[in-house]
mmJSON file of the N, C-alpha and C atoms, coordinates in Angstrom:
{"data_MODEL":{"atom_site":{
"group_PDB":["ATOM","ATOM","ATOM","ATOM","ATOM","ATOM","ATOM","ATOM","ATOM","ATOM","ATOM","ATOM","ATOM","ATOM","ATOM","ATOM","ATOM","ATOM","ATOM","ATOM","ATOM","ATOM","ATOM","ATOM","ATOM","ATOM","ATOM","ATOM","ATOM","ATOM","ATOM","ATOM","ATOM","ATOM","ATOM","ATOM","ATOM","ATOM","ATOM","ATOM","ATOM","ATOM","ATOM","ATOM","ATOM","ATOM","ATOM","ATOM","ATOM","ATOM","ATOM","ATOM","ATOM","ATOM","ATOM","ATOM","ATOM","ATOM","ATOM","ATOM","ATOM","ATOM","ATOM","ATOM","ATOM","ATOM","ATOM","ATOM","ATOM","ATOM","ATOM","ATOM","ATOM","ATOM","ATOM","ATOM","ATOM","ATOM","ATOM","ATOM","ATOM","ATOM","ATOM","ATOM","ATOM","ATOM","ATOM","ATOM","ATOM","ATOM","ATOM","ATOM","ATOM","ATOM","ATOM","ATOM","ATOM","ATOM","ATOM","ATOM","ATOM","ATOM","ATOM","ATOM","ATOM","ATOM","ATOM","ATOM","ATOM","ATOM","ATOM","ATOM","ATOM","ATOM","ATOM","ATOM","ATOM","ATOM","ATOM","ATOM","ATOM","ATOM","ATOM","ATOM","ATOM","ATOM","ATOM","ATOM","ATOM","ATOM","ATOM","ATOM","ATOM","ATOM","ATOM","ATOM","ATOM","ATOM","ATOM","ATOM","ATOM","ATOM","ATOM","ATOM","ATOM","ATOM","ATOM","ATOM","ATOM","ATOM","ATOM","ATOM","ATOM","ATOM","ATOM","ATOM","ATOM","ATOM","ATOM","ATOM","ATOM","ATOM","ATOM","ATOM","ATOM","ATOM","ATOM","ATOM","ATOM","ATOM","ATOM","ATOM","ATOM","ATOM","ATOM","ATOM","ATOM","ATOM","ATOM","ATOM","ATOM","ATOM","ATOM","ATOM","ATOM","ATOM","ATOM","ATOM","ATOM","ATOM","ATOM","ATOM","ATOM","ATOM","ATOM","ATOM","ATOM","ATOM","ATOM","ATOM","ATOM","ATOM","ATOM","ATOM","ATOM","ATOM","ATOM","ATOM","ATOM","ATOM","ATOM","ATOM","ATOM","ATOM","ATOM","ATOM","ATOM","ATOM","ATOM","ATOM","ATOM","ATOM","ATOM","ATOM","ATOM","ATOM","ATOM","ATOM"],
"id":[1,2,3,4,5,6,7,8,9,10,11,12,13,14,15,16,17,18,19,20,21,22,23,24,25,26,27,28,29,30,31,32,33,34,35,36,37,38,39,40,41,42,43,44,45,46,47,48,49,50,51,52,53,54,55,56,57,58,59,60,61,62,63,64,65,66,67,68,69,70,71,72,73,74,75,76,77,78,79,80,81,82,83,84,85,86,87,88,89,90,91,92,93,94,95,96,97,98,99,100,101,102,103,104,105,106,107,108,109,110,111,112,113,114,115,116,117,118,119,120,121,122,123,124,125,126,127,128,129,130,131,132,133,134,135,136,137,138,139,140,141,142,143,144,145,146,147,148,149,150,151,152,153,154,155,156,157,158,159,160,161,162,163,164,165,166,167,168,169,170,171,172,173,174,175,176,177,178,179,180,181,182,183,184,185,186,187,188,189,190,191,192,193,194,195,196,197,198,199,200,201,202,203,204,205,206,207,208,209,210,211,212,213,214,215,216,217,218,219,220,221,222,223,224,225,226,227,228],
"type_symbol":["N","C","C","N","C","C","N","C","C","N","C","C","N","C","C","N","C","C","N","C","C","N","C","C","N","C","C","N","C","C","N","C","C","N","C","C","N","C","C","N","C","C","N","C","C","N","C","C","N","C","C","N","C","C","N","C","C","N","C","C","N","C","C","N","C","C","N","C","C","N","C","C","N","C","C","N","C","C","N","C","C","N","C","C","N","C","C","N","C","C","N","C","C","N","C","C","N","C","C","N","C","C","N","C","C","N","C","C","N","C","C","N","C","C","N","C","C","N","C","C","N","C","C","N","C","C","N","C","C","N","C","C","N","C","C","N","C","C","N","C","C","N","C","C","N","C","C","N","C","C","N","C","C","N","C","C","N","C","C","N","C","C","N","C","C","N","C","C","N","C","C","N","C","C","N","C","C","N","C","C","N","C","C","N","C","C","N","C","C","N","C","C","N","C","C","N","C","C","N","C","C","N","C","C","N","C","C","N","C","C","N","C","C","N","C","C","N","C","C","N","C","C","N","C","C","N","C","C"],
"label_atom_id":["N","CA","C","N","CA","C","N","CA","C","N","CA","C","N","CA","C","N","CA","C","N","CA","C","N","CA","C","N","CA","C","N","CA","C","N","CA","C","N","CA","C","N","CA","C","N","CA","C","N","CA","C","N","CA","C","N","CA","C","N","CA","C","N","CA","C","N","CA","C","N","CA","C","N","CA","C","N","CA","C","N","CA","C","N","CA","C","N","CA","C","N","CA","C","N","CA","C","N","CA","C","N","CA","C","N","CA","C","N","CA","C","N","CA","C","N","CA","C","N","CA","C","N","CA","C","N","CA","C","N","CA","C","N","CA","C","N","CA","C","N","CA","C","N","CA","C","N","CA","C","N","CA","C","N","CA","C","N","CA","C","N","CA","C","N","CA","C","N","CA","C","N","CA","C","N","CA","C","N","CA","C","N","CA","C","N","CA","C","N","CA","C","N","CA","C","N","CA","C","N","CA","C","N","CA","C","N","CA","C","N","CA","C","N","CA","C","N","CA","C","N","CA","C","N","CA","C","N","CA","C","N","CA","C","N","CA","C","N","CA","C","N","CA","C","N","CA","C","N","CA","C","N","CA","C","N","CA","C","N","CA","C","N","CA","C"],
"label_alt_id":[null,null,null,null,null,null,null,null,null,null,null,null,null,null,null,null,null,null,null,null,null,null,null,null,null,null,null,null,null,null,null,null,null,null,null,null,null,null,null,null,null,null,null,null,null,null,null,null,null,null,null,null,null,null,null,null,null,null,null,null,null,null,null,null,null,null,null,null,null,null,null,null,null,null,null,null,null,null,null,null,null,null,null,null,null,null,null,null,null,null,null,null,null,null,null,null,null,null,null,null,null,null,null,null,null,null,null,null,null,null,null,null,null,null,null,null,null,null,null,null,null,null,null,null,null,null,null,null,null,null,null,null,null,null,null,null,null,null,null,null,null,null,null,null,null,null,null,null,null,null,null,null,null,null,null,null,null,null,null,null,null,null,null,null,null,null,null,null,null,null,null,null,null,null,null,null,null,null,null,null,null,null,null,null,null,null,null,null,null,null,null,null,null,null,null,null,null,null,null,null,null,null,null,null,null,null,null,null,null,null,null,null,null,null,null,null,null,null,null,null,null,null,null,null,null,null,null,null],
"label_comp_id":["UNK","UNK","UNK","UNK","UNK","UNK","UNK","UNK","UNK","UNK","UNK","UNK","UNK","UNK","UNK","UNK","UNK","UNK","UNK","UNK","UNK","UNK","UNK","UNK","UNK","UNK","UNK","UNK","UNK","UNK","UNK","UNK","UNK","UNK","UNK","UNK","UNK","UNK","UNK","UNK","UNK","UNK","UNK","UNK","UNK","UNK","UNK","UNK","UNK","UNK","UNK","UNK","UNK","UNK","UNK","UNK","UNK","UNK","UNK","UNK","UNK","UNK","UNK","UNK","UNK","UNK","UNK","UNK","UNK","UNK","UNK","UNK","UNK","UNK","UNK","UNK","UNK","UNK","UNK","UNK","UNK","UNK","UNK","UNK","UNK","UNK","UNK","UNK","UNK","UNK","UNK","UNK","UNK","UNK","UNK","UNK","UNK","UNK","UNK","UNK","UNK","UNK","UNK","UNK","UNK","UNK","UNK","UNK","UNK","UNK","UNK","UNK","UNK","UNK","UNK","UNK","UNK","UNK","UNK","UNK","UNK","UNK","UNK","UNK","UNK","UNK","UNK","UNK","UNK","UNK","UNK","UNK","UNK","UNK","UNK","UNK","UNK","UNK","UNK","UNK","UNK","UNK","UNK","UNK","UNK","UNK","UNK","UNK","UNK","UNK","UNK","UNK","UNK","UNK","UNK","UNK","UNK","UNK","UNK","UNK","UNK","UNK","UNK","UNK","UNK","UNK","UNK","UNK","UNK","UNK","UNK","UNK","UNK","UNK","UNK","UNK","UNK","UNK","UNK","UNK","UNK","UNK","UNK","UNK","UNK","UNK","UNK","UNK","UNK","UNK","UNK","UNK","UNK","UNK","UNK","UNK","UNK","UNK","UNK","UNK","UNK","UNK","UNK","UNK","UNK","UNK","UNK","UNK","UNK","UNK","UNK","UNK","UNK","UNK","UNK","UNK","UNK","UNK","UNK","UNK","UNK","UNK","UNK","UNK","UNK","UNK","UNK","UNK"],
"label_asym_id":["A","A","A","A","A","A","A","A","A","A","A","A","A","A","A","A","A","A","A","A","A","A","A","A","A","A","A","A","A","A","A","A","A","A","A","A","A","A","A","A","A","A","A","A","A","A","A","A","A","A","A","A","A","A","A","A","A","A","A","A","A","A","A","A","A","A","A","A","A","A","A","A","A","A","A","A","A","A","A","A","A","A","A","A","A","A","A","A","A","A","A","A","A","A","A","A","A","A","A","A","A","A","A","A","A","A","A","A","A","A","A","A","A","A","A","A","A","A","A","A","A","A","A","A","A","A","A","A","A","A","A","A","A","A","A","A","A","A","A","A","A","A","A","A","A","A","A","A","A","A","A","A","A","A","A","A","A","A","A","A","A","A","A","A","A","A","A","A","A","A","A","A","A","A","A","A","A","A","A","A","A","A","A","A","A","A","A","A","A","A","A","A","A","A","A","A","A","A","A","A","A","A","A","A","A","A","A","A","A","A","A","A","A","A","A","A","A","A","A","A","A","A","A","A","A","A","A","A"],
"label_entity_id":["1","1","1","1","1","1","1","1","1","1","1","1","1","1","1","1","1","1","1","1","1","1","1","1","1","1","1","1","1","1","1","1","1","1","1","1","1","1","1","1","1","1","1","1","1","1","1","1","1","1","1","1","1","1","1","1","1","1","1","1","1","1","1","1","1","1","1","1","1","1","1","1","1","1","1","1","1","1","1","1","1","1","1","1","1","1","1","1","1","1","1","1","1","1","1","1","1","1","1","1","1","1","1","1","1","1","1","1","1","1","1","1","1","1","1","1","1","1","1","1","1","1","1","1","1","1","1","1","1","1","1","1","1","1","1","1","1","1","1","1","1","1","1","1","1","1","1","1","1","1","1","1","1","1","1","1","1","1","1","1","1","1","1","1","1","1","1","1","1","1","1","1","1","1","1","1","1","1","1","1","1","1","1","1","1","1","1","1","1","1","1","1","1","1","1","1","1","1","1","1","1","1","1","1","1","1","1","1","1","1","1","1","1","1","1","1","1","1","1","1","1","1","1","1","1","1","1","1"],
"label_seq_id":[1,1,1,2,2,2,3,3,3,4,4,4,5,5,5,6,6,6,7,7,7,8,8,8,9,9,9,10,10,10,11,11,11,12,12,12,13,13,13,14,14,14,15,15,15,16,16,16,17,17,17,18,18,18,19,19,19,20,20,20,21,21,21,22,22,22,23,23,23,24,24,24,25,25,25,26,26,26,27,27,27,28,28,28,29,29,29,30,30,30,31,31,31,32,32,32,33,33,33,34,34,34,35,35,35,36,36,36,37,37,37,38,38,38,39,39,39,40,40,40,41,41,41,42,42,42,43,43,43,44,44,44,45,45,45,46,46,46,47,47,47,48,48,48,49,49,49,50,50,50,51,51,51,52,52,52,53,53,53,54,54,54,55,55,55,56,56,56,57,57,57,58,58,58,59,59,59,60,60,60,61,61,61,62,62,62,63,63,63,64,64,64,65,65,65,66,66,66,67,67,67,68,68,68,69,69,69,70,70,70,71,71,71,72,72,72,73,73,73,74,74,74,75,75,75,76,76,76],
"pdbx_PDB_ins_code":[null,null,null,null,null,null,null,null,null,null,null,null,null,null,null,null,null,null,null,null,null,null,null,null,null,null,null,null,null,null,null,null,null,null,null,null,null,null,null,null,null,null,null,null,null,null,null,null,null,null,null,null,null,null,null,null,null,null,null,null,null,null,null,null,null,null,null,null,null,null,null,null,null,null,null,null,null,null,null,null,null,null,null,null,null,null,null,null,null,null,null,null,null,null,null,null,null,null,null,null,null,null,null,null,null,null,null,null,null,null,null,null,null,null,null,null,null,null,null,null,null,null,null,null,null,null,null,null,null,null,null,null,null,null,null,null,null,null,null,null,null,null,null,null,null,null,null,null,null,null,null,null,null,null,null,null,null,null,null,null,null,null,null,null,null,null,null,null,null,null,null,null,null,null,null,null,null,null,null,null,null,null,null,null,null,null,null,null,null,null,null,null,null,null,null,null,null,null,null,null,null,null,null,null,null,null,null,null,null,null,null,null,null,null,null,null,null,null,null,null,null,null,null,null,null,null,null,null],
"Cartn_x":[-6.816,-6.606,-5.506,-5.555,-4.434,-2.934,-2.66,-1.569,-1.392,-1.95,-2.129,-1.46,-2.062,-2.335,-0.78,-0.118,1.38,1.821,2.03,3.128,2.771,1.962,1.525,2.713,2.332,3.067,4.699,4.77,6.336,7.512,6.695,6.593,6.863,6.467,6.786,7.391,7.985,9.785,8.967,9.919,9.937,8.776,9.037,8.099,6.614,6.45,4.936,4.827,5.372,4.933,4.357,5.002,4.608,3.789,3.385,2.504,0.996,1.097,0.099,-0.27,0.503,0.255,-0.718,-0.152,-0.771,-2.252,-2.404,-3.422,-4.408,-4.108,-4.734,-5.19,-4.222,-4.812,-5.948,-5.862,-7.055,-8.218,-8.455,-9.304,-10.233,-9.464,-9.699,-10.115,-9.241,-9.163,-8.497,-7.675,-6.836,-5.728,-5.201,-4.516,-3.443,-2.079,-0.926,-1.02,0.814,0.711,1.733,2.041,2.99,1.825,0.982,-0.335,-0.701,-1.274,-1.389,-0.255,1.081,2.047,2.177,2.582,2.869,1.118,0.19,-1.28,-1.946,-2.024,-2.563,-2.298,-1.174,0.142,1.039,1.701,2.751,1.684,0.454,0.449,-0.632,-1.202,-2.717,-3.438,-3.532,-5.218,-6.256,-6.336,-6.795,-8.843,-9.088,-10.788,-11.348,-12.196,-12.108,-13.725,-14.187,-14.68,-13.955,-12.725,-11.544,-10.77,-11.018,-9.511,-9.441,-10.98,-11.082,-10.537,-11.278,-10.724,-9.719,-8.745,-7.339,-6.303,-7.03,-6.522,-6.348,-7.572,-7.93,-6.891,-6.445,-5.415,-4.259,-3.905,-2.202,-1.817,-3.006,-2.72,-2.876,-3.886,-3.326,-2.034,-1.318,-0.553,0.821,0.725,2.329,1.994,0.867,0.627,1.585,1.12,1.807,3.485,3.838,5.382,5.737,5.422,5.788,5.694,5.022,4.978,6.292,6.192,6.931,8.611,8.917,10.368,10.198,9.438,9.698,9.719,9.501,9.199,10.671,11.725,12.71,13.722,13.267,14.342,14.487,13.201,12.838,13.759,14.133,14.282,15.846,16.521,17.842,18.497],
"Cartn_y":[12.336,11.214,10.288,10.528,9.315,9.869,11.056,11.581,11.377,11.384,10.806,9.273,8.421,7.343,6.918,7.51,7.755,7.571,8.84,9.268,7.976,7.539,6.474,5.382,5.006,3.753,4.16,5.101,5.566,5.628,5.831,5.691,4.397,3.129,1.968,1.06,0.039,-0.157,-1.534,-2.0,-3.274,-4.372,-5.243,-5.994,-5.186,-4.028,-3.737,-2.889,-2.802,-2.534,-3.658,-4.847,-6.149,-6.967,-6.168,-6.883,-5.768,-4.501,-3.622,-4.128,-4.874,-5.524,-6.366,-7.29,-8.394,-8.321,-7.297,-7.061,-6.332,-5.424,-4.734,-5.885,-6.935,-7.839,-8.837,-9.367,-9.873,-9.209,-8.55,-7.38,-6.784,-6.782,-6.115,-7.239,-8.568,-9.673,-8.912,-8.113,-7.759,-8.753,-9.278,-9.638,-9.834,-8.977,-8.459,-7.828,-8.443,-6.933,-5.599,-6.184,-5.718,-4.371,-4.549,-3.915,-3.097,-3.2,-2.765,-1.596,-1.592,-0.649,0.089,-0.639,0.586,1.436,0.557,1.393,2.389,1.609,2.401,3.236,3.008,3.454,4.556,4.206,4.82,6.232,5.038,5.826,6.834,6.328,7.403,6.658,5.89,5.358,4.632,5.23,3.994,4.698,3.463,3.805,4.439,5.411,6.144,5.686,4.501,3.71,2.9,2.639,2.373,3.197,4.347,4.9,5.096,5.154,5.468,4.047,2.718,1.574,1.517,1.648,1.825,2.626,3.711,4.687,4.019,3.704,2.742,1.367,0.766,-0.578,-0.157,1.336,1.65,1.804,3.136,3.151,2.226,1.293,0.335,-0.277,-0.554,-1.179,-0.429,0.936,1.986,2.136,1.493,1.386,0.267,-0.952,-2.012,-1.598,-1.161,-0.945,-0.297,0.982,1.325,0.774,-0.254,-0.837,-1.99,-2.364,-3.169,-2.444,-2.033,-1.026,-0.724,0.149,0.612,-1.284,-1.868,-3.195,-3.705,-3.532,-3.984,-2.998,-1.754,-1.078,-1.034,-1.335,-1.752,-2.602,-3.979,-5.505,-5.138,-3.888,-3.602,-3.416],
"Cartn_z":[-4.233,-3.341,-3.879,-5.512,-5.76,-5.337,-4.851,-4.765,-3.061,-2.627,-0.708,-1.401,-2.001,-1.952,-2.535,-3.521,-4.032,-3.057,-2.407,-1.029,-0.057,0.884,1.343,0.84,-0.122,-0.837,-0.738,-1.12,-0.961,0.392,1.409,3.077,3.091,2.58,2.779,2.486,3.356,3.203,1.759,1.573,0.763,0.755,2.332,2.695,2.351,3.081,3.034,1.559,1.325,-0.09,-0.754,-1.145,-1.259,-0.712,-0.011,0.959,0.288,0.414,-0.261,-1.826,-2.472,-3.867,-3.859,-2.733,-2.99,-2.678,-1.381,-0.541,-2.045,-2.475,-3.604,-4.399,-4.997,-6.035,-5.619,-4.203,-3.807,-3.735,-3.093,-2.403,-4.059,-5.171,-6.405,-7.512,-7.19,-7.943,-9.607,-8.917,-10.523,-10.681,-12.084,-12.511,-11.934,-11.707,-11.266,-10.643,-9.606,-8.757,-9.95,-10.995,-11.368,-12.269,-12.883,-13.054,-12.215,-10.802,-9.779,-9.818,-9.813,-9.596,-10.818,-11.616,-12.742,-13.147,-12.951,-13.765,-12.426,-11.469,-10.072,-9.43,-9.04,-7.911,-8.834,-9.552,-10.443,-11.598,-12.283,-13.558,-12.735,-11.842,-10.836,-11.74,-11.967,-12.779,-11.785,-10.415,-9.292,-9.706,-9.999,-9.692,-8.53,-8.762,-7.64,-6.621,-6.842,-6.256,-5.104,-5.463,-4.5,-3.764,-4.239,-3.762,-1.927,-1.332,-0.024,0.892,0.091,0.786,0.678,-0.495,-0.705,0.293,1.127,1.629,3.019,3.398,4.956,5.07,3.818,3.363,3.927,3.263,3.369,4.286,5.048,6.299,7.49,8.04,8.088,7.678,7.24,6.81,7.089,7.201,7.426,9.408,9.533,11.533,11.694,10.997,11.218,11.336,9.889,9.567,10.592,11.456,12.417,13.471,13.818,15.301,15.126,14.084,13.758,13.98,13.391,13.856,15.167,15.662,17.325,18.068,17.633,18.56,18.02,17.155,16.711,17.595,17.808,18.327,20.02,19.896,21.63,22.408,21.179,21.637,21.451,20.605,21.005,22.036],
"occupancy":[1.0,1.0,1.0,1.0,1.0,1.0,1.0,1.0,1.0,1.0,1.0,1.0,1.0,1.0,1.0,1.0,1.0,1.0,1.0,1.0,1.0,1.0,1.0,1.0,1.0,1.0,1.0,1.0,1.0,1.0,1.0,1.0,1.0,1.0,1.0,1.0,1.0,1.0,1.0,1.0,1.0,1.0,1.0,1.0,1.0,1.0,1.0,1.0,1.0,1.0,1.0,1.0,1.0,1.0,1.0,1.0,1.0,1.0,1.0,1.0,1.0,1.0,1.0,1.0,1.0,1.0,1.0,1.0,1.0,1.0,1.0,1.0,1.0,1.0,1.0,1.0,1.0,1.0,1.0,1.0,1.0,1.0,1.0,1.0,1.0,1.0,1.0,1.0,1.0,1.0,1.0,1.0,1.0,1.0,1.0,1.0,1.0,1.0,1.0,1.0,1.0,1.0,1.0,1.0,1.0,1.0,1.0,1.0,1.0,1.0,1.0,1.0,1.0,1.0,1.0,1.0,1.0,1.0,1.0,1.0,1.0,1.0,1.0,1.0,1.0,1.0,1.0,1.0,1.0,1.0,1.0,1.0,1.0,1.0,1.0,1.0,1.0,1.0,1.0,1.0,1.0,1.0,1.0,1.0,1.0,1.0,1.0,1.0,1.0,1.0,1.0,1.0,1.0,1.0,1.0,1.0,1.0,1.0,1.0,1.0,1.0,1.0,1.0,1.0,1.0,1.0,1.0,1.0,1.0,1.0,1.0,1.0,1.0,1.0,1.0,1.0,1.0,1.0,1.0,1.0,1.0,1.0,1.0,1.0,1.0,1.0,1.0,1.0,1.0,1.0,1.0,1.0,1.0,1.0,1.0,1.0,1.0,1.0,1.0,1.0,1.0,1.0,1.0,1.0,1.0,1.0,1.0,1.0,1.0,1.0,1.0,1.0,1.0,1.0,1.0,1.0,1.0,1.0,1.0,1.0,1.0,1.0,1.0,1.0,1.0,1.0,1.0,1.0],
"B_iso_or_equiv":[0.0,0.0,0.0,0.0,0.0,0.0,0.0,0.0,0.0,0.0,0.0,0.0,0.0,0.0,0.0,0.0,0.0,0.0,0.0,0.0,0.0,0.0,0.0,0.0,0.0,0.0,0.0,0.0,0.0,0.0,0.0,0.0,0.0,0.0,0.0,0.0,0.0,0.0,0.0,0.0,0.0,0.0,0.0,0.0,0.0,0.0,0.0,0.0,0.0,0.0,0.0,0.0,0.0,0.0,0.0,0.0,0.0,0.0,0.0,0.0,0.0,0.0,0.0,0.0,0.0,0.0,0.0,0.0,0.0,0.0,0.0,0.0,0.0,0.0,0.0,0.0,0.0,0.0,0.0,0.0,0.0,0.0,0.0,0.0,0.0,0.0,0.0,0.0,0.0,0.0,0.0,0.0,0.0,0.0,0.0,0.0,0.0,0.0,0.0,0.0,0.0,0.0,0.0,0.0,0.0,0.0,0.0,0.0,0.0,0.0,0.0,0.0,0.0,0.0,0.0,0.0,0.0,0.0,0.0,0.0,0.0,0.0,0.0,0.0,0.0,0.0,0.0,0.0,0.0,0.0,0.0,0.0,0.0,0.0,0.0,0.0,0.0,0.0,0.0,0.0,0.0,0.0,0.0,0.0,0.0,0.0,0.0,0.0,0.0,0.0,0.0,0.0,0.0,0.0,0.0,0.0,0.0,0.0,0.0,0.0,0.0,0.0,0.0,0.0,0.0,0.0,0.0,0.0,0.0,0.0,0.0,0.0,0.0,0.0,0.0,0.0,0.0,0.0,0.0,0.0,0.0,0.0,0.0,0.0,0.0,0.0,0.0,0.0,0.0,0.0,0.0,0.0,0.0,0.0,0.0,0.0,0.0,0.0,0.0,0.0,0.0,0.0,0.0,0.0,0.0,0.0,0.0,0.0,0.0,0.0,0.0,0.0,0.0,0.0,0.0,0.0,0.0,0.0,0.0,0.0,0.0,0.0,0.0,0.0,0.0,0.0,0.0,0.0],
"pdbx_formal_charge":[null,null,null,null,null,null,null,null,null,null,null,null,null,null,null,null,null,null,null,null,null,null,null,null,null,null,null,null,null,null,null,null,null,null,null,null,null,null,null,null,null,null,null,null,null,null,null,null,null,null,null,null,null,null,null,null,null,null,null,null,null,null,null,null,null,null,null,null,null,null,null,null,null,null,null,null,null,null,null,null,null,null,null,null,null,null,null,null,null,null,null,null,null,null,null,null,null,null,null,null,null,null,null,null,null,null,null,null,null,null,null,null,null,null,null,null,null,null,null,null,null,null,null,null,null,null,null,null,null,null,null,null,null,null,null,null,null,null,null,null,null,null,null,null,null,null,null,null,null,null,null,null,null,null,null,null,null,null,null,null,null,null,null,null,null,null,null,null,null,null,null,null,null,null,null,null,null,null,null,null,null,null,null,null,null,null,null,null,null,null,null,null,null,null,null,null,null,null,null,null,null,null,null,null,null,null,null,null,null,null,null,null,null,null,null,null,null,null,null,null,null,null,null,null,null,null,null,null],
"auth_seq_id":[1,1,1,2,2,2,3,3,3,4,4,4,5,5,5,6,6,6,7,7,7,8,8,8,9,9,9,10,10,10,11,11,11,12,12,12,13,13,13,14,14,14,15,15,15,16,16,16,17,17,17,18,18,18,19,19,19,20,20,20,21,21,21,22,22,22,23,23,23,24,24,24,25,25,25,26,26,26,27,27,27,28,28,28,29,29,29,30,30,30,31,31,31,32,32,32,33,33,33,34,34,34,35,35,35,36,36,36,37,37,37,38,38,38,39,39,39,40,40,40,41,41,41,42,42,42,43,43,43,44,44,44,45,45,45,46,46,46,47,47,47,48,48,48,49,49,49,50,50,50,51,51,51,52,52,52,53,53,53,54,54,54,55,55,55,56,56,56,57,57,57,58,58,58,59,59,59,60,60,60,61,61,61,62,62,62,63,63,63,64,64,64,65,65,65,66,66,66,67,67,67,68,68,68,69,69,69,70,70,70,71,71,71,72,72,72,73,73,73,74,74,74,75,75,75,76,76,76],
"auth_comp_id":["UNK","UNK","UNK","UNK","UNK","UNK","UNK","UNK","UNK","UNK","UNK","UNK","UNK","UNK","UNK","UNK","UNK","UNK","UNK","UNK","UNK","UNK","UNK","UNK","UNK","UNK","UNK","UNK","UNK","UNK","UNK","UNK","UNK","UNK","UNK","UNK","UNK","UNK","UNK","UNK","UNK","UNK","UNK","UNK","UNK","UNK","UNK","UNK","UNK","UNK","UNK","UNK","UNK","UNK","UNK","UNK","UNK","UNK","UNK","UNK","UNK","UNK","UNK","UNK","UNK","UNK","UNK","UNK","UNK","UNK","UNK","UNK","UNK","UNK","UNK","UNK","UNK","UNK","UNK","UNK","UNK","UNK","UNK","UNK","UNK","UNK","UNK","UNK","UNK","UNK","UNK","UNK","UNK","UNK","UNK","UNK","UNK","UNK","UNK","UNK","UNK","UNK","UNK","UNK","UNK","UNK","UNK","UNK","UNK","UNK","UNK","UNK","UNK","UNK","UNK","UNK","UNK","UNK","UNK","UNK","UNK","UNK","UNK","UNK","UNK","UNK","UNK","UNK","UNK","UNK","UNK","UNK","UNK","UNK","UNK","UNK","UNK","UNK","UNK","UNK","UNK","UNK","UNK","UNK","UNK","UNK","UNK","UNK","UNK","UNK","UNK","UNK","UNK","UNK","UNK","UNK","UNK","UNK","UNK","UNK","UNK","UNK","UNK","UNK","UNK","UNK","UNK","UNK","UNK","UNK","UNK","UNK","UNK","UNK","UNK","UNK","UNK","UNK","UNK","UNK","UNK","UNK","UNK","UNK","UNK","UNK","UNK","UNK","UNK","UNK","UNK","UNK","UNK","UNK","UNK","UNK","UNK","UNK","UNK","UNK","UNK","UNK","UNK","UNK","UNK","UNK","UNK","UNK","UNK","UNK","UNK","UNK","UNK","UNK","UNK","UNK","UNK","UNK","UNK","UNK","UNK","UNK","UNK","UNK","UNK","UNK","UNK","UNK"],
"auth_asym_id":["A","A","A","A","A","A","A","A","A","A","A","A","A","A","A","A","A","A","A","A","A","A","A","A","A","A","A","A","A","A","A","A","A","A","A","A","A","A","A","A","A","A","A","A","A","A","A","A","A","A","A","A","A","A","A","A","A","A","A","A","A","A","A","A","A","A","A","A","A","A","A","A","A","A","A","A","A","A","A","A","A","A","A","A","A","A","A","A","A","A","A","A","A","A","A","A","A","A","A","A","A","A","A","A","A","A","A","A","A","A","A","A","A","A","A","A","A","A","A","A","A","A","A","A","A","A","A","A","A","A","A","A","A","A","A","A","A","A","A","A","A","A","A","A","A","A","A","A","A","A","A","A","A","A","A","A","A","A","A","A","A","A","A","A","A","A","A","A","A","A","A","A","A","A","A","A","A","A","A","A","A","A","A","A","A","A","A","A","A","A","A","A","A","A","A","A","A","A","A","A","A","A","A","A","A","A","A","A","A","A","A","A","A","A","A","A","A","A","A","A","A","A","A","A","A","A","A","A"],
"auth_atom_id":["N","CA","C","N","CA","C","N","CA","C","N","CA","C","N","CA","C","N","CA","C","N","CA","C","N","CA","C","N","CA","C","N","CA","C","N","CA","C","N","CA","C","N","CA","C","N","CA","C","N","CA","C","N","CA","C","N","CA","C","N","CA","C","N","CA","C","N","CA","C","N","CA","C","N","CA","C","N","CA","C","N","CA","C","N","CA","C","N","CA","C","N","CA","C","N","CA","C","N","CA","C","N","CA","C","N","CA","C","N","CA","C","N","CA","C","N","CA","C","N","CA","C","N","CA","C","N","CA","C","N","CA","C","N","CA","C","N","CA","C","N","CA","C","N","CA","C","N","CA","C","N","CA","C","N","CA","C","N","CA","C","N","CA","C","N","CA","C","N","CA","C","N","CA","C","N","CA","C","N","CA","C","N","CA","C","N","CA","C","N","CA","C","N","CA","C","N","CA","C","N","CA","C","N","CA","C","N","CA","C","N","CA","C","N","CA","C","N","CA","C","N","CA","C","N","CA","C","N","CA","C","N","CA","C","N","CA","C","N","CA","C","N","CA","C","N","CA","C","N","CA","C","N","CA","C","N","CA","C","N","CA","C","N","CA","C"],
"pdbx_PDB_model_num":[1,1,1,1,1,1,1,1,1,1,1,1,1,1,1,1,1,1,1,1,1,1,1,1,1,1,1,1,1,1,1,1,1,1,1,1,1,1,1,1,1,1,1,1,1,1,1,1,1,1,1,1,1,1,1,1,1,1,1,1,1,1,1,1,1,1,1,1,1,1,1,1,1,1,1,1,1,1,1,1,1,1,1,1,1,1,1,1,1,1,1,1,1,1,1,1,1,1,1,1,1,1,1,1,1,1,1,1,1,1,1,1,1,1,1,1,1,1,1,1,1,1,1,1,1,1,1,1,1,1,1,1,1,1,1,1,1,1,1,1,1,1,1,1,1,1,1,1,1,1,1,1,1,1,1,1,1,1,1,1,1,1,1,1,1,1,1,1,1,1,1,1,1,1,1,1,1,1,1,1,1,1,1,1,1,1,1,1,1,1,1,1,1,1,1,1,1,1,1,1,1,1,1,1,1,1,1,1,1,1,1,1,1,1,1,1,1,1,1,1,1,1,1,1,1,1,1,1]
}}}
């Protein structure tokens, strides 16, 4: 799952990536988002007590990124 959960994160532009940090550090009450990326995301160390809510977060979150673009290309 942490390798879904990689690719996921990778799919997403800047904003929602940053936005998946922050969302992780509340939700977790971890430290950093900078923690969060290099130990979770990057190193695969995600608790696997999380990893399903984690999964339900991203996606959510790559729905948004896409509505968000088609609604930008729309308004072209």
């Amino acid at each position: 799952m942490t390798e879904n959960i990689r690719q996921m994160f990778s799919k997403m532009n800047d904003e929602t990536r940053e936005e998946a940090l922050q969302l992780l550090k509340s939700e977790f009450n971890l430290g950093t988002t900078k923690y969060i990326k290099k130990n979770w995301i990057i190193g695969g160390r995600i608790p696997e007590k999380n990893q399903e809510k984690i999964v339900r977060i991203f996606q959510n979150l790559l729905r948004i990124q896409v509505f968000k673009i088609n609604e930008i290309e729309v308004q072209l």
